[in-house]
C-alpha positions in Angstrom: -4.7 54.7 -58.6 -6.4 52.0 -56.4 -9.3 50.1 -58.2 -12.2 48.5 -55.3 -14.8 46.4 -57.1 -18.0 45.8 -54.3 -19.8 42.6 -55.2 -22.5 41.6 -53.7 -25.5 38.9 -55.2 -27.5 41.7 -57.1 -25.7 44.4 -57.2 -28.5 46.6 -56.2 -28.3 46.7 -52.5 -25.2 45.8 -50.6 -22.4 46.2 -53.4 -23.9 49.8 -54.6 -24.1 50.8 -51.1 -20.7 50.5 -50.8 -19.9 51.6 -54.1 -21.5 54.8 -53.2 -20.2 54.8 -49.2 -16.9 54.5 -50.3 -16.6 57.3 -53.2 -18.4 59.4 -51.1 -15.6 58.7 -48.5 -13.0 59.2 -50.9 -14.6 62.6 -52.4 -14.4 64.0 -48.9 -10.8 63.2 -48.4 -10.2 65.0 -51.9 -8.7 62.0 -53.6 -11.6 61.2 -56.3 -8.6 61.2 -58.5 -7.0 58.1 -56.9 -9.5 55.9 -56.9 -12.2 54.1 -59.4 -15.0 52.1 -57.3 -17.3 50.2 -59.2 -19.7 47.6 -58.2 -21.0 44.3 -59.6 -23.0 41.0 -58.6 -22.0 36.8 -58.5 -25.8 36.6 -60.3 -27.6 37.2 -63.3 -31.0 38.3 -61.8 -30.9 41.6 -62.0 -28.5 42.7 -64.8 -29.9 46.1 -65.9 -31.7 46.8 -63.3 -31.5 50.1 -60.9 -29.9 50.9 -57.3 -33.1 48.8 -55.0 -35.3 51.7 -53.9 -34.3 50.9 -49.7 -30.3 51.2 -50.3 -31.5 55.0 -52.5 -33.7 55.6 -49.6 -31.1 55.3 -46.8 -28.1 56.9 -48.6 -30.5 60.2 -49.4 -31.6 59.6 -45.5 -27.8 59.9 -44.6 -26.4 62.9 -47.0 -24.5 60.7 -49.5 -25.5 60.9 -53.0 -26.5 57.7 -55.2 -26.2 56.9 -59.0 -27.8 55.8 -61.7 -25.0 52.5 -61.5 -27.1 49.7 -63.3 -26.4 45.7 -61.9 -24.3 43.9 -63.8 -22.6 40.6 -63.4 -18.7 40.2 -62.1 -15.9 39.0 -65.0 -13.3 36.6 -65.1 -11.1 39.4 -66.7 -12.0 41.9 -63.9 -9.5 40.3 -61.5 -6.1 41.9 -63.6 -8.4 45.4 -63.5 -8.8 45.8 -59.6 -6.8 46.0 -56.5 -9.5 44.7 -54.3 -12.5 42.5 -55.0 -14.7 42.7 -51.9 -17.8 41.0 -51.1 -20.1 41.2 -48.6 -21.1 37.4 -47.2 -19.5 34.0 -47.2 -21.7 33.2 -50.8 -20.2 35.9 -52.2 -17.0 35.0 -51.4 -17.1 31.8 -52.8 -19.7 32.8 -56.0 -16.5 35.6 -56.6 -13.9 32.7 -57.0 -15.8 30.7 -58.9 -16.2 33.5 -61.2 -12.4 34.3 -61.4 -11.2 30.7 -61.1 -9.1 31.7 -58.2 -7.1 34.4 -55.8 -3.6 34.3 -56.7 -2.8 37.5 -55.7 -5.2 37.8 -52.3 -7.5 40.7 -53.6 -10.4 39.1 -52.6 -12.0 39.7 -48.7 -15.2 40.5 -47.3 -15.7 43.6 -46.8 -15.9 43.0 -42.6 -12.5 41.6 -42.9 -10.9 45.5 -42.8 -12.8 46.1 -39.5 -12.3 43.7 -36.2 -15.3 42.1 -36.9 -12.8 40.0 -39.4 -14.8 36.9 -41.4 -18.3 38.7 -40.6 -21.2 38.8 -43.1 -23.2 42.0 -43.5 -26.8 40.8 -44.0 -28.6 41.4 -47.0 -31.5 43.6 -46.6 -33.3 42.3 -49.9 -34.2 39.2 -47.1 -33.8 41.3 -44.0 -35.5 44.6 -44.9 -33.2 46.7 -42.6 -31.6 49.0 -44.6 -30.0 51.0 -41.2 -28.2 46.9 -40.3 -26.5 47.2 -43.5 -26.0 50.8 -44.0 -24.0 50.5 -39.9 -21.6 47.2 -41.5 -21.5 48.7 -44.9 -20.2 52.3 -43.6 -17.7 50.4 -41.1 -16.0 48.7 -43.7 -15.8 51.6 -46.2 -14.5 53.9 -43.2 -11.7 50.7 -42.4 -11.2 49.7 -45.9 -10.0 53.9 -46.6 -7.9 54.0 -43.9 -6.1 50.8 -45.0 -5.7 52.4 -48.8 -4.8 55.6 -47.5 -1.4 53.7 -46.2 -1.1 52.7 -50.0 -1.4 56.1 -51.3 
């Protein structure tokens, strides 16, 4: 089974976009079986709270279904748990190892870094407002991101 953990600030916009991208991706390719996704955020602000109302909106928009995932905040002992730790800009990145005190075994990458646009930041529409910027980067690293599990599976 390949374990992906999305983190983004939140974990309402970004990191549950992909979250939901990606197991929609997978459920399409018939291989919910092989895969756990989950999502989390580097902050605090807004454990508990639901999937941001723009990121529901634009995945209902687009056919692919959303959750009722809750934000919560990333764990040390998560690293052991996942296969790949992927955030979505430079802060998360470094928020991430802070968190996990470390990379030892490279799971962590944005989640750009699957695609050519390697070392890019998707924006964060909590500042931008432009859920269709992020949905575009978001979907492009989920579709680049299967492909390179598919050659683990």
């Amino acid at each position: 089974m390949i374990k992906i953990l999305f983190v983004c600030h939140g974990n309402i916009c970004r990191s549950t976009m992909a979250q939901y991208v990606m197991q929609y991706l997978v459920d399409n390719a018939d291989l919910t079986d092989s895969f756990y996704i989950d999502s989390a955020a580097t902050s605090r602000e807004e454990i508990g709270n639901p999937v941001h109302y723009g990121t529901r909106g634009k995945l209902r928009e687009v056919g692919i279904p959303c959750g009722d995932h809750r934000a919560r905040q990333l764990r040390r002992e998560e690293y052991r748990d996942f296969d790949y730790i992927i955030g979505m800009d430079s802060w998360n990145i470094k928020n991430i190892l802070r968190i996990l005190g470390g990379d030892p075994d490279g799971k962590v990458s944005k989640l750009l870094d699957f695609t050519d646009r390697r070392g890019q930041d998707i924006a964060d529409p909590w500042y931008t407002g432009d859920f269709d910027a992020t949905y575009r980067d978001v979907k492009e690293g989920c579709e680049a991101l299967m492909n390179e599990c598919l050659l683990r599976l």
